[in-house]
mmJSON file of the N, C-alpha and C atoms, coordinates in Angstrom:
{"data_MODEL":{"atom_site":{
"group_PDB":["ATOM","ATOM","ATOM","ATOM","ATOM","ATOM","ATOM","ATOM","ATOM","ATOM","ATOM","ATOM","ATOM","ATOM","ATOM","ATOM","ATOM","ATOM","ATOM","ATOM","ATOM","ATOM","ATOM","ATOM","ATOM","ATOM","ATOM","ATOM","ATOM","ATOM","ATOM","ATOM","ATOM","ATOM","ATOM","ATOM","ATOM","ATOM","ATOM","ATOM","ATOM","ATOM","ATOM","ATOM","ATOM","ATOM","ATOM","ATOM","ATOM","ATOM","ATOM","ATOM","ATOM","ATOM","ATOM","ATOM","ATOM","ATOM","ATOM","ATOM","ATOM","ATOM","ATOM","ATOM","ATOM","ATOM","ATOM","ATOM","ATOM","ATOM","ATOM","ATOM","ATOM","ATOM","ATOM","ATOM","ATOM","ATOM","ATOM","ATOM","ATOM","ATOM","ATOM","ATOM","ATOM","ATOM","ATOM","ATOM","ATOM","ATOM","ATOM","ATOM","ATOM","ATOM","ATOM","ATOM","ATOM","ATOM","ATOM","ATOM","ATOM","ATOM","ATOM","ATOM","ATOM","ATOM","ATOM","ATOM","ATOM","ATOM","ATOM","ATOM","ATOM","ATOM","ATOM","ATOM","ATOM","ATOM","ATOM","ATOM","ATOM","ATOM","ATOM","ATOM","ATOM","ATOM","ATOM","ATOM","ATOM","ATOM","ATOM","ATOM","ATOM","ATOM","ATOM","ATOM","ATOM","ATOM","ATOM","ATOM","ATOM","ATOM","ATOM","ATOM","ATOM","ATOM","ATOM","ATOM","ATOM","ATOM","ATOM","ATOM","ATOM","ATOM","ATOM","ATOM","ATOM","ATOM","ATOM","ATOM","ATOM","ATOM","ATOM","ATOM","ATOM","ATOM","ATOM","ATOM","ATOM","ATOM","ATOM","ATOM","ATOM","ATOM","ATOM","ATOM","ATOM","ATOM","ATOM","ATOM","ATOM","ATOM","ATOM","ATOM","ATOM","ATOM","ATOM","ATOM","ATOM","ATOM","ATOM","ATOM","ATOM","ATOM","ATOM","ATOM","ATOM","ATOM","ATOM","ATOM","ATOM","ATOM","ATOM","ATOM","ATOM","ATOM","ATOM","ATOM","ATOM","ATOM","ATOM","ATOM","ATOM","ATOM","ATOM","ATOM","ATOM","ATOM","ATOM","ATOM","ATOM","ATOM","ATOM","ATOM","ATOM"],
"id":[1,2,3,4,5,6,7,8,9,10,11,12,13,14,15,16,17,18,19,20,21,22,23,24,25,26,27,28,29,30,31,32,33,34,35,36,37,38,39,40,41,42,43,44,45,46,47,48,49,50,51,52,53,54,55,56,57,58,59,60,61,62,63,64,65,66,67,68,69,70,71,72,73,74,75,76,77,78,79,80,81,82,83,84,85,86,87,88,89,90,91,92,93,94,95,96,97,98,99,100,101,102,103,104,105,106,107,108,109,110,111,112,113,114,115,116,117,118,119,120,121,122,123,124,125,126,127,128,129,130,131,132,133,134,135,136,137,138,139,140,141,142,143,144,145,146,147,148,149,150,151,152,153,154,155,156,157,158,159,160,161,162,163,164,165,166,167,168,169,170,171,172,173,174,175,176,177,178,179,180,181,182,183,184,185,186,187,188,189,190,191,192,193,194,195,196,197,198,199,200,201,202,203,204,205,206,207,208,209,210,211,212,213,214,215,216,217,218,219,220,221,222,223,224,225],
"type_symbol":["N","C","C","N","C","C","N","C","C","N","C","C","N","C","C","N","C","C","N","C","C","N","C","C","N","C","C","N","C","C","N","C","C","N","C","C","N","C","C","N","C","C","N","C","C","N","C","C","N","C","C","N","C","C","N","C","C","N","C","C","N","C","C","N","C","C","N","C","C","N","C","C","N","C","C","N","C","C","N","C","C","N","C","C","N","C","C","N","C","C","N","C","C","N","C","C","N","C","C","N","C","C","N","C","C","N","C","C","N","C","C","N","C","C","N","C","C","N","C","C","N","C","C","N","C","C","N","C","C","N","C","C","N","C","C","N","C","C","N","C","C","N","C","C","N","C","C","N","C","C","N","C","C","N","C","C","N","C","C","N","C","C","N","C","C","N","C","C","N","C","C","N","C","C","N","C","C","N","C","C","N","C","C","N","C","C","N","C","C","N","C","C","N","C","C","N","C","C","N","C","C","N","C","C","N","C","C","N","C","C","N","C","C","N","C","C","N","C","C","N","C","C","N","C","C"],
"label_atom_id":["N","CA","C","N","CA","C","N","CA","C","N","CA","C","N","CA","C","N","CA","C","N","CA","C","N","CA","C","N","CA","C","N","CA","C","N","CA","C","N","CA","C","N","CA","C","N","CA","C","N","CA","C","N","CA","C","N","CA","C","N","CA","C","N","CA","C","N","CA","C","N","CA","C","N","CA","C","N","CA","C","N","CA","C","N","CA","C","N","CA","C","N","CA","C","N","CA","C","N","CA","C","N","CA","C","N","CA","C","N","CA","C","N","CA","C","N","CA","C","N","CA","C","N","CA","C","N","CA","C","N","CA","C","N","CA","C","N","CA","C","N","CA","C","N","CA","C","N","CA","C","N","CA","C","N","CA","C","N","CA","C","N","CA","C","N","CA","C","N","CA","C","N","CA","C","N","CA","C","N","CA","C","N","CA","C","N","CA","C","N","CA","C","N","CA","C","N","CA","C","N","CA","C","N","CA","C","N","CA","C","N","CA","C","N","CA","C","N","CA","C","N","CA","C","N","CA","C","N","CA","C","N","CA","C","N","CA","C","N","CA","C","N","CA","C","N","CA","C","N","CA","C","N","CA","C","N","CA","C","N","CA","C"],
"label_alt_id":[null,null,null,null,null,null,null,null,null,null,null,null,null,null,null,null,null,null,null,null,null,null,null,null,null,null,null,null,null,null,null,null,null,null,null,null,null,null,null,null,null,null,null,null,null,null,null,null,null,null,null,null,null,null,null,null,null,null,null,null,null,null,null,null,null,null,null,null,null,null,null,null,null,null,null,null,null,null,null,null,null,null,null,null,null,null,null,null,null,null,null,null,null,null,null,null,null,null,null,null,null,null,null,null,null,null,null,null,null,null,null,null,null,null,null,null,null,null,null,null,null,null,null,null,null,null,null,null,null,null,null,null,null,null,null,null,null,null,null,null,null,null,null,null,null,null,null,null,null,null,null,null,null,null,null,null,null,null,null,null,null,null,null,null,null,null,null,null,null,null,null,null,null,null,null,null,null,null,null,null,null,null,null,null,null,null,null,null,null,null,null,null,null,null,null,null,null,null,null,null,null,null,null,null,null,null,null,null,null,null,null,null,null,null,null,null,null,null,null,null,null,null,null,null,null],
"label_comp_id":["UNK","UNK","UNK","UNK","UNK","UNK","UNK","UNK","UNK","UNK","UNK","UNK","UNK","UNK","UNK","UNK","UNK","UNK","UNK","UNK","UNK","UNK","UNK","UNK","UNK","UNK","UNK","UNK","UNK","UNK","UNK","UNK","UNK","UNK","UNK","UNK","UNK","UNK","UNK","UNK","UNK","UNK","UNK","UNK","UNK","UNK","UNK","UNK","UNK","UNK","UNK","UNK","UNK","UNK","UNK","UNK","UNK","UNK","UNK","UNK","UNK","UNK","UNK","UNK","UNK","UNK","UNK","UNK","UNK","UNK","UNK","UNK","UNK","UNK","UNK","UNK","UNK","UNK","UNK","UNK","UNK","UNK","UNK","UNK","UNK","UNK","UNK","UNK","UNK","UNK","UNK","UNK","UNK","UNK","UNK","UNK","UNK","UNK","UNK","UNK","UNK","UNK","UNK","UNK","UNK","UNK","UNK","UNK","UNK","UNK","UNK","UNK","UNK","UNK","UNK","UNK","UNK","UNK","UNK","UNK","UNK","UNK","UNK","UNK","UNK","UNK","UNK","UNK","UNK","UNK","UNK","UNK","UNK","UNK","UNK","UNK","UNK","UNK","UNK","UNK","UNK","UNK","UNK","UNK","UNK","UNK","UNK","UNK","UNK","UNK","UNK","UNK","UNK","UNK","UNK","UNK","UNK","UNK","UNK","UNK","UNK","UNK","UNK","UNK","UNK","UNK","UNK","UNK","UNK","UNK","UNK","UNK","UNK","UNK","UNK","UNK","UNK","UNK","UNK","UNK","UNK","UNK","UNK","UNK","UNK","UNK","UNK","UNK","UNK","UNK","UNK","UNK","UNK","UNK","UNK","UNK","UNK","UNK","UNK","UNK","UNK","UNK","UNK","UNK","UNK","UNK","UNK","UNK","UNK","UNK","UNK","UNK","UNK","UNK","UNK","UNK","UNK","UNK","UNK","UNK","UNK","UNK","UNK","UNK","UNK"],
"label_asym_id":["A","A","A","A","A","A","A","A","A","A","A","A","A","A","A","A","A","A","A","A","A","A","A","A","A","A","A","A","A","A","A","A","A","A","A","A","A","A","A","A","A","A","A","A","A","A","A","A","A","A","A","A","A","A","A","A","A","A","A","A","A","A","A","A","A","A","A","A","A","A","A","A","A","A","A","A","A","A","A","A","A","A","A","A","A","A","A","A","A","A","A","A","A","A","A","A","A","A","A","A","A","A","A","A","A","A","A","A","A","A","A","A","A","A","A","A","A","A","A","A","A","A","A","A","A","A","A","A","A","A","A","A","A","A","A","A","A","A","A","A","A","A","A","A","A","A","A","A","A","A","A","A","A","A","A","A","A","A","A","A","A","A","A","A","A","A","A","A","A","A","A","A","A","A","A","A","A","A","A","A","A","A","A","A","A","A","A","A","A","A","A","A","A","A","A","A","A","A","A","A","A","A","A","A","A","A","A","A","A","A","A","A","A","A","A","A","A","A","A","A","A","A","A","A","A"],
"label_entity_id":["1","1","1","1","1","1","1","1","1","1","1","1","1","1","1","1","1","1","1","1","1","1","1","1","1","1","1","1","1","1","1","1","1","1","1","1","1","1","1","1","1","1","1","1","1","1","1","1","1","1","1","1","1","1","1","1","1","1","1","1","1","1","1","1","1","1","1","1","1","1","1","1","1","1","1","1","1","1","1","1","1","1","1","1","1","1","1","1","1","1","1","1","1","1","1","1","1","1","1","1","1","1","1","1","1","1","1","1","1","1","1","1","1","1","1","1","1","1","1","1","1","1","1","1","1","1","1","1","1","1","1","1","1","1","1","1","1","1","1","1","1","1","1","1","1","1","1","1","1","1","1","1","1","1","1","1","1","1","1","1","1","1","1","1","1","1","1","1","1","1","1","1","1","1","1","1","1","1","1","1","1","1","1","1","1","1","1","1","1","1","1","1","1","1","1","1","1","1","1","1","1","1","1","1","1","1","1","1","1","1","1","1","1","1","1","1","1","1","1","1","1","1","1","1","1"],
"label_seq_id":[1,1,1,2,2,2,3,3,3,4,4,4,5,5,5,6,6,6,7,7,7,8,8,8,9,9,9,10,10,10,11,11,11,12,12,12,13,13,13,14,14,14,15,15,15,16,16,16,17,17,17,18,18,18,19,19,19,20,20,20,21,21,21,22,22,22,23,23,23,24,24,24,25,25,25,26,26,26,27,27,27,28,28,28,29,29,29,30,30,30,31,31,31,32,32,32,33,33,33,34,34,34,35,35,35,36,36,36,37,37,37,38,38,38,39,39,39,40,40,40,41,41,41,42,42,42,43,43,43,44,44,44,45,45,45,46,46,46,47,47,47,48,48,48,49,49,49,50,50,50,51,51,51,52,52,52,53,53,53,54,54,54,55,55,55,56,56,56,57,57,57,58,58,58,59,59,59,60,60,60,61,61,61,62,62,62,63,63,63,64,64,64,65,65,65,66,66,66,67,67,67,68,68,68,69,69,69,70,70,70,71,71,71,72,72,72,73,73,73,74,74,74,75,75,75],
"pdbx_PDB_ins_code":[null,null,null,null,null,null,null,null,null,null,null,null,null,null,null,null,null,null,null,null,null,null,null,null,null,null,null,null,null,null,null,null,null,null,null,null,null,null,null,null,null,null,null,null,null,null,null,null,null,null,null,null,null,null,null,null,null,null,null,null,null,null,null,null,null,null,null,null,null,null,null,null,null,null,null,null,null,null,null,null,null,null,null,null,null,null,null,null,null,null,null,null,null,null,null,null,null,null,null,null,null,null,null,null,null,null,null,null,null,null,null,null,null,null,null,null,null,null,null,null,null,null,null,null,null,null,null,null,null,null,null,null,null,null,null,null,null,null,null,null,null,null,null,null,null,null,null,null,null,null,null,null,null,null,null,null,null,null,null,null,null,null,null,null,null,null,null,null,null,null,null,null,null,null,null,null,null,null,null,null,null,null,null,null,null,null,null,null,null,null,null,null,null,null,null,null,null,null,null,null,null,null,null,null,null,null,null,null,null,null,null,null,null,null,null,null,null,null,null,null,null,null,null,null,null],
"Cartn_x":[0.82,0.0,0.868,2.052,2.539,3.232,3.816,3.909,2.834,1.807,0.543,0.422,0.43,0.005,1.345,2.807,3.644,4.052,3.364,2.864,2.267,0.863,-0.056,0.416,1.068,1.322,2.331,3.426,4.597,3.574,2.502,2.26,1.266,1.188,0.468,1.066,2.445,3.184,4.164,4.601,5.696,6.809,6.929,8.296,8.242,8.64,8.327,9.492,10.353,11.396,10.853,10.447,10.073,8.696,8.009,7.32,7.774,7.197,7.409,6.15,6.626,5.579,6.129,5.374,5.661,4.247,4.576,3.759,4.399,3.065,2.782,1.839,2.164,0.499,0.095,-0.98,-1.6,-2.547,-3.007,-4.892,-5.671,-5.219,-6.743,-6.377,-5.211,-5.324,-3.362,-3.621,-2.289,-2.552,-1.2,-1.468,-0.697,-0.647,-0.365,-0.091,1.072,1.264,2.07,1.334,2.015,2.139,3.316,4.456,4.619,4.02,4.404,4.955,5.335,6.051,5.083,5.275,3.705,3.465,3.993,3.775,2.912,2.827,2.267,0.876,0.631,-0.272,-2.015,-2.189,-3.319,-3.257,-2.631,-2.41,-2.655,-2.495,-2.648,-4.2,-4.452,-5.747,-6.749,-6.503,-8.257,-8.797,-9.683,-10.655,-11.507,-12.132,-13.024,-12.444,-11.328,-10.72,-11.417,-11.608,-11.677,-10.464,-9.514,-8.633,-7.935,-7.415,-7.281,-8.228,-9.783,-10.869,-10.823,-10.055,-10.008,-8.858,-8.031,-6.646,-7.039,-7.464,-8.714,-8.964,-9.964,-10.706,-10.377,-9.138,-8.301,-7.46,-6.618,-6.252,-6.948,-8.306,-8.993,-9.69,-9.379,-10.338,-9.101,-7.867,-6.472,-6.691,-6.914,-7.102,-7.684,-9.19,-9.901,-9.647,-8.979,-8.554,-7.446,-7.327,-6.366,-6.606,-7.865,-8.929,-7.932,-7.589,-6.744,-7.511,-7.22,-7.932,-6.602,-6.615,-5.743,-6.68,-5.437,-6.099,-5.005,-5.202,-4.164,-4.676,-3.496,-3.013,-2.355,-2.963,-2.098,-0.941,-0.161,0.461,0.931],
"Cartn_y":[-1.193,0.0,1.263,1.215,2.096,2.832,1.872,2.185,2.978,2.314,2.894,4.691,4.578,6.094,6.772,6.479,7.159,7.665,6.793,6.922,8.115,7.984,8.717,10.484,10.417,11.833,12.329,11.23,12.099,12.534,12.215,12.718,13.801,14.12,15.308,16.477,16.318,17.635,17.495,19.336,20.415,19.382,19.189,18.565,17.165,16.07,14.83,14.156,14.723,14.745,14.403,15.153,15.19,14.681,13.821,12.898,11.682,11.656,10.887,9.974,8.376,7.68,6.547,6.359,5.808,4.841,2.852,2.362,1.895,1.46,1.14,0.273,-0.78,-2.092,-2.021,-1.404,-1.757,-2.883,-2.734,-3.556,-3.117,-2.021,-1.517,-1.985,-2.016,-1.832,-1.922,-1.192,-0.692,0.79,1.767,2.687,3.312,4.135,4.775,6.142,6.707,8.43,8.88,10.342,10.884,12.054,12.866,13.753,14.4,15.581,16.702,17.927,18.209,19.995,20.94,21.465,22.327,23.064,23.325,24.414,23.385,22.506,20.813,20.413,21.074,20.135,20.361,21.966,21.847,20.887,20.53,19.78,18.418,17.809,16.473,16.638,17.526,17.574,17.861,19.046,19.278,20.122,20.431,21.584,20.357,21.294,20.274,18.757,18.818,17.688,16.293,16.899,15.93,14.653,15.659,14.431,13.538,13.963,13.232,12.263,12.755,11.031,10.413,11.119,9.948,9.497,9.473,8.531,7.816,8.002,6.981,6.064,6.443,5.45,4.437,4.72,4.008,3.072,3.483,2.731,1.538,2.268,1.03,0.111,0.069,-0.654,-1.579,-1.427,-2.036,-2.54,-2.189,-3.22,-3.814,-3.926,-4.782,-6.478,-5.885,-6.711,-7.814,-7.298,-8.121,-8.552,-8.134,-8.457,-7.753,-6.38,-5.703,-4.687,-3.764,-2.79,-1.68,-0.533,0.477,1.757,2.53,3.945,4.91,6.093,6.565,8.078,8.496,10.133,10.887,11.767,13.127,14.096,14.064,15.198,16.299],
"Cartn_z":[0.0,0.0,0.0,0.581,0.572,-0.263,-1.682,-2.896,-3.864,-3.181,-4.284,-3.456,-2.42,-2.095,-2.585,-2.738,-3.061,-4.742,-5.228,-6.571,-6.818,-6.205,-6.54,-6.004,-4.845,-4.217,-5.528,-5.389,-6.275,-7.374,-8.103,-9.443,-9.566,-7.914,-8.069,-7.453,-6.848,-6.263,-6.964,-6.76,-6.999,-6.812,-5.883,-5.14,-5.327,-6.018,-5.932,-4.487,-4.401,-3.511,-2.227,-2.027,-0.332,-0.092,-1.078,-0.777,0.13,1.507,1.967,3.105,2.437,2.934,3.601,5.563,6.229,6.53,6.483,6.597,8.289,8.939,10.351,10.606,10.883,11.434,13.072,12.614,14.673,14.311,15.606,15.819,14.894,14.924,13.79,12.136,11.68,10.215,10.075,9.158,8.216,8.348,9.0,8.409,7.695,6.915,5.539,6.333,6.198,6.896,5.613,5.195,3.865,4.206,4.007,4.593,3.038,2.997,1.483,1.918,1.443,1.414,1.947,2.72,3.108,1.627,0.598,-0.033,-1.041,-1.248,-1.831,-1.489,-0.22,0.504,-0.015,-0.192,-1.118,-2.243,-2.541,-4.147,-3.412,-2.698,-2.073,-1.525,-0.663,-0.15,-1.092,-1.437,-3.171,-2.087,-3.021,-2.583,-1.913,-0.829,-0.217,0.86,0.182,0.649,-1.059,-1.893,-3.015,-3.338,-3.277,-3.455,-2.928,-1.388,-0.09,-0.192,-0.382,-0.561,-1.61,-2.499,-3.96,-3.595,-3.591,-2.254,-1.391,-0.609,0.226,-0.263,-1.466,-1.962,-2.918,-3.345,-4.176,-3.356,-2.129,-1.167,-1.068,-0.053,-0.044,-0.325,-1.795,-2.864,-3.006,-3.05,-3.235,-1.852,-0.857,0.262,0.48,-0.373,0.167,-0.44,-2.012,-2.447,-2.007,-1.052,-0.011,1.138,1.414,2.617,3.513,4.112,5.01,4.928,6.128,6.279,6.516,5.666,5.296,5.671,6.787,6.551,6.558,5.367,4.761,6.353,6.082,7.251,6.265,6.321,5.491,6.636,6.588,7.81,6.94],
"occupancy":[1.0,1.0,1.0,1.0,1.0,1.0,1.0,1.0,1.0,1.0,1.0,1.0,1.0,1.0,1.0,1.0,1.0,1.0,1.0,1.0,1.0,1.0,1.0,1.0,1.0,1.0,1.0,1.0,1.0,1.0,1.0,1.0,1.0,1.0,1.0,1.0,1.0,1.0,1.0,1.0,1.0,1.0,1.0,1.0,1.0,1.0,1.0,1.0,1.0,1.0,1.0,1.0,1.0,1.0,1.0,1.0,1.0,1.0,1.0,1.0,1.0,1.0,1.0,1.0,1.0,1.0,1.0,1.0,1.0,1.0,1.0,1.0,1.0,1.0,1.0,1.0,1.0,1.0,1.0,1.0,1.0,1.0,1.0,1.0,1.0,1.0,1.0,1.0,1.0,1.0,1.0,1.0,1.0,1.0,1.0,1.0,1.0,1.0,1.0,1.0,1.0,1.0,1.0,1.0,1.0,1.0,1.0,1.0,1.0,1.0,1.0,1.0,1.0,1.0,1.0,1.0,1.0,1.0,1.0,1.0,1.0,1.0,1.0,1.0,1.0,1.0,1.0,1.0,1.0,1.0,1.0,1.0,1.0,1.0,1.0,1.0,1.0,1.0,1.0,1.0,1.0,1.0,1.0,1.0,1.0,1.0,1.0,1.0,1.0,1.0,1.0,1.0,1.0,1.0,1.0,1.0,1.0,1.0,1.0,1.0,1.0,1.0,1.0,1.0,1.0,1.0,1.0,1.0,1.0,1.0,1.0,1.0,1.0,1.0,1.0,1.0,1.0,1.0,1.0,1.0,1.0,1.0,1.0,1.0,1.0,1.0,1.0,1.0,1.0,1.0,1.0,1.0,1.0,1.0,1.0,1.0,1.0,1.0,1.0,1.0,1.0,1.0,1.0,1.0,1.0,1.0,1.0,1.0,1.0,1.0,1.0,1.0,1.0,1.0,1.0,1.0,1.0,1.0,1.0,1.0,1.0,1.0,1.0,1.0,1.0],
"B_iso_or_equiv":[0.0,0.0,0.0,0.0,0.0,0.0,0.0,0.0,0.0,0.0,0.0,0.0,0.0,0.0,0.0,0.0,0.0,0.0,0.0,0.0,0.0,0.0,0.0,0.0,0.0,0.0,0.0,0.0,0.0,0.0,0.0,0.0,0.0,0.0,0.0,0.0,0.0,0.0,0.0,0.0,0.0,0.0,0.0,0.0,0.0,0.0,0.0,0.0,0.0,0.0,0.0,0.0,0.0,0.0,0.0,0.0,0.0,0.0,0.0,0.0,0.0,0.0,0.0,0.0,0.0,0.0,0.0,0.0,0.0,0.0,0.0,0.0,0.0,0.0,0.0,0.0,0.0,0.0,0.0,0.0,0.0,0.0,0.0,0.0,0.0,0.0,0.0,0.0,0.0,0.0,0.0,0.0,0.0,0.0,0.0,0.0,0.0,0.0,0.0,0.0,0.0,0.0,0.0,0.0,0.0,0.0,0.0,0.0,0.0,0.0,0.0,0.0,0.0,0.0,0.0,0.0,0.0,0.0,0.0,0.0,0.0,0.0,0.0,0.0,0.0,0.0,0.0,0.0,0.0,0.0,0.0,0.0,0.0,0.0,0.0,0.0,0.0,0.0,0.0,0.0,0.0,0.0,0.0,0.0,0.0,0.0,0.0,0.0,0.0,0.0,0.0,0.0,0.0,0.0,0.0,0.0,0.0,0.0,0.0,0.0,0.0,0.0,0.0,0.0,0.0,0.0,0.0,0.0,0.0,0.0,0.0,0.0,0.0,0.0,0.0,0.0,0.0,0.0,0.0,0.0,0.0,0.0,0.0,0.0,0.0,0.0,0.0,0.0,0.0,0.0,0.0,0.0,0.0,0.0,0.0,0.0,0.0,0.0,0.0,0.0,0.0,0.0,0.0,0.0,0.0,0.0,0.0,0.0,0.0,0.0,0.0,0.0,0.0,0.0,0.0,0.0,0.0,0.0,0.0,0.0,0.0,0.0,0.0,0.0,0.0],
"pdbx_formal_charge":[null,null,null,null,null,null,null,null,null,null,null,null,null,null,null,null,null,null,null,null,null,null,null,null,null,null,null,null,null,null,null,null,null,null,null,null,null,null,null,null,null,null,null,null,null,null,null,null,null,null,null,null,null,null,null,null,null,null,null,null,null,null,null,null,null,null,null,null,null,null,null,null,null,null,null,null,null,null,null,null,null,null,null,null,null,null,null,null,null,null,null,null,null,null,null,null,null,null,null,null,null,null,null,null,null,null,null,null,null,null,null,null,null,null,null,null,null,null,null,null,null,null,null,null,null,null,null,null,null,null,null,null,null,null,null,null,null,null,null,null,null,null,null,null,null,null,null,null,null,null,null,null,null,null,null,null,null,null,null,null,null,null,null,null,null,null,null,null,null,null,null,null,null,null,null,null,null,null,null,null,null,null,null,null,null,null,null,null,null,null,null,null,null,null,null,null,null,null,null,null,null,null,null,null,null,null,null,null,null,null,null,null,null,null,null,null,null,null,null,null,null,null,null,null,null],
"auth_seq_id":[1,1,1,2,2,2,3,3,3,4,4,4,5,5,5,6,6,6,7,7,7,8,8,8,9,9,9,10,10,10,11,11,11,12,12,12,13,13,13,14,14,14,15,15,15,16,16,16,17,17,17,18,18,18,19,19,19,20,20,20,21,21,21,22,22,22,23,23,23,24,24,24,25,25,25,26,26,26,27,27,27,28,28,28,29,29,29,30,30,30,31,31,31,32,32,32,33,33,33,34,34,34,35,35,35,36,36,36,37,37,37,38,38,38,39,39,39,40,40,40,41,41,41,42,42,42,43,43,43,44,44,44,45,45,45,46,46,46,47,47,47,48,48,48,49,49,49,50,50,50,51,51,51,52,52,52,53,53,53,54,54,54,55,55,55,56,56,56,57,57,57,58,58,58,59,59,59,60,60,60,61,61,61,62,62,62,63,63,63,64,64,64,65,65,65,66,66,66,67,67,67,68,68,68,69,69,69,70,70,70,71,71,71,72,72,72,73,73,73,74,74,74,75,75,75],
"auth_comp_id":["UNK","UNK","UNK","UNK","UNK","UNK","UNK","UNK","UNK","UNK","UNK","UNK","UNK","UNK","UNK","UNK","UNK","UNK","UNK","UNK","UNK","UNK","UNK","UNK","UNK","UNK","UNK","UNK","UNK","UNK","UNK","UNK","UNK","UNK","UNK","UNK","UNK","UNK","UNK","UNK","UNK","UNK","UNK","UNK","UNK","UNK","UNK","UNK","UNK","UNK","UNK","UNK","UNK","UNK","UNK","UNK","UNK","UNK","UNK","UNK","UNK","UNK","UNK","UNK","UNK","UNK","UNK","UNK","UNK","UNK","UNK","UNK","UNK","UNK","UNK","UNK","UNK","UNK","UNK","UNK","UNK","UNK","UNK","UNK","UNK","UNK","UNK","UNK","UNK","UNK","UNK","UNK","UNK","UNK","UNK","UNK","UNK","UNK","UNK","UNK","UNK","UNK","UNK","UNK","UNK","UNK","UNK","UNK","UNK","UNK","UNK","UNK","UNK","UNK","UNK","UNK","UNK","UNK","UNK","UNK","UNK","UNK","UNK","UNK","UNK","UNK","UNK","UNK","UNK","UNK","UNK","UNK","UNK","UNK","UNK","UNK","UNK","UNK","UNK","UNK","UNK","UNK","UNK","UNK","UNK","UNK","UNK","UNK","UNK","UNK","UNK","UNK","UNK","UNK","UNK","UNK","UNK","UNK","UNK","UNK","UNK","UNK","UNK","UNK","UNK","UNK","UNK","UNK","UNK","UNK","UNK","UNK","UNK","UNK","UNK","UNK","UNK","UNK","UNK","UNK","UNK","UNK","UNK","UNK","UNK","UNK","UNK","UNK","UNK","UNK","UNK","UNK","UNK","UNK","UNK","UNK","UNK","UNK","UNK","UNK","UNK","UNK","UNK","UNK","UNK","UNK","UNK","UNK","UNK","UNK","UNK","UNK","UNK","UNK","UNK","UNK","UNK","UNK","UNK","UNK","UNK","UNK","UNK","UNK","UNK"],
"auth_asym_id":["A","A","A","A","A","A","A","A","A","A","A","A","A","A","A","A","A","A","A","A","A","A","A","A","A","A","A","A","A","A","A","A","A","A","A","A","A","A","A","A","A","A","A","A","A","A","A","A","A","A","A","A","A","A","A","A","A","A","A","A","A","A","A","A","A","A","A","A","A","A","A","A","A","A","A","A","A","A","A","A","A","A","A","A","A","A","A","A","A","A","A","A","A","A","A","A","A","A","A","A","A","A","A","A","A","A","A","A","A","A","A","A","A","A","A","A","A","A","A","A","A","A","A","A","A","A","A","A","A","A","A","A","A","A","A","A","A","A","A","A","A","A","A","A","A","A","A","A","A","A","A","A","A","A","A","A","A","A","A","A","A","A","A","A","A","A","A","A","A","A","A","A","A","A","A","A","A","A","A","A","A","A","A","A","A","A","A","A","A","A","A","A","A","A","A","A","A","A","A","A","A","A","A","A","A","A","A","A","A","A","A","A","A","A","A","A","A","A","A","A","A","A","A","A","A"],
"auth_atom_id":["N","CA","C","N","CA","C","N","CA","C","N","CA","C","N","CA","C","N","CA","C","N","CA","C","N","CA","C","N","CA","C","N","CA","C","N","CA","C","N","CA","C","N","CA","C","N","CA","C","N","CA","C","N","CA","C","N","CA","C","N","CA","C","N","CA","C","N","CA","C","N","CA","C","N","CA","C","N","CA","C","N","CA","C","N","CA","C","N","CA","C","N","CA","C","N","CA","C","N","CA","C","N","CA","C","N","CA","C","N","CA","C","N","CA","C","N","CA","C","N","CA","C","N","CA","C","N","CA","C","N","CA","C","N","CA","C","N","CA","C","N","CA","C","N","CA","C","N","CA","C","N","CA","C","N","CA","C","N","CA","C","N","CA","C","N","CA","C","N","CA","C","N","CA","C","N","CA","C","N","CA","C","N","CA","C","N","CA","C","N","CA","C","N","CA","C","N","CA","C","N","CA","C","N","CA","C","N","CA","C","N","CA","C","N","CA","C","N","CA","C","N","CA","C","N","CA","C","N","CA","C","N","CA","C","N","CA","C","N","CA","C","N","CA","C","N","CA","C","N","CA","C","N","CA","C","N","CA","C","N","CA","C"],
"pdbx_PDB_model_num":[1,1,1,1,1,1,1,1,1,1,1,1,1,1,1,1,1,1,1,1,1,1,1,1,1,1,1,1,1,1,1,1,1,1,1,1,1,1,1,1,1,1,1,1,1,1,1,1,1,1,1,1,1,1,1,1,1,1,1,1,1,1,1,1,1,1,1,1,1,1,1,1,1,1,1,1,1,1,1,1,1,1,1,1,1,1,1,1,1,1,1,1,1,1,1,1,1,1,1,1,1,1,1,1,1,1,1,1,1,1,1,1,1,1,1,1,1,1,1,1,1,1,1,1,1,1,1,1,1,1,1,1,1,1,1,1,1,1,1,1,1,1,1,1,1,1,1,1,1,1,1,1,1,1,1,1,1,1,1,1,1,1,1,1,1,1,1,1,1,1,1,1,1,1,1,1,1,1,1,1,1,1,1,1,1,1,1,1,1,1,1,1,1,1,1,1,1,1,1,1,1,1,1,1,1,1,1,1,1,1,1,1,1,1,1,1,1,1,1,1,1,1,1,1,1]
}}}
């Protein structure tokens, strides 16, 4: 999972560089923490937060396919 969200960030920010993605397993899931340039971060989030949930939702359609439960963090 953590490839797929690093994919997707690098191809939508300024900086592909300082994309950075840290995976973590608790009780609850997998989680996914994605780290952009502050100057980046509208571009990751969307208006509304549109595209942060189309990241989401792509995640976890790739997870379900794996029967795992993934939840992506924007910082």
């Amino acid at each position: 999972m953590r490839e797929l969200v690093e994919v997707i960030a690098k191809s939508l920010v300024d900086n592909p560089d300082e994309v950075v993605v840290t995976e973590e397993e608790t009780e609850n899931g997998i989680v996914v923490s994605l780290k952009v340039a502050p100057s980046d971060m509208g571009k990751v989030i969307g208006k509304q937060g549109r595209i942060a949930r189309a990241i989401r939702s792509v995640v976890k359609a790739a997870a379900t396919r794996e029967d795992k439960k993934v939840i992506v963090e924007i910082e």
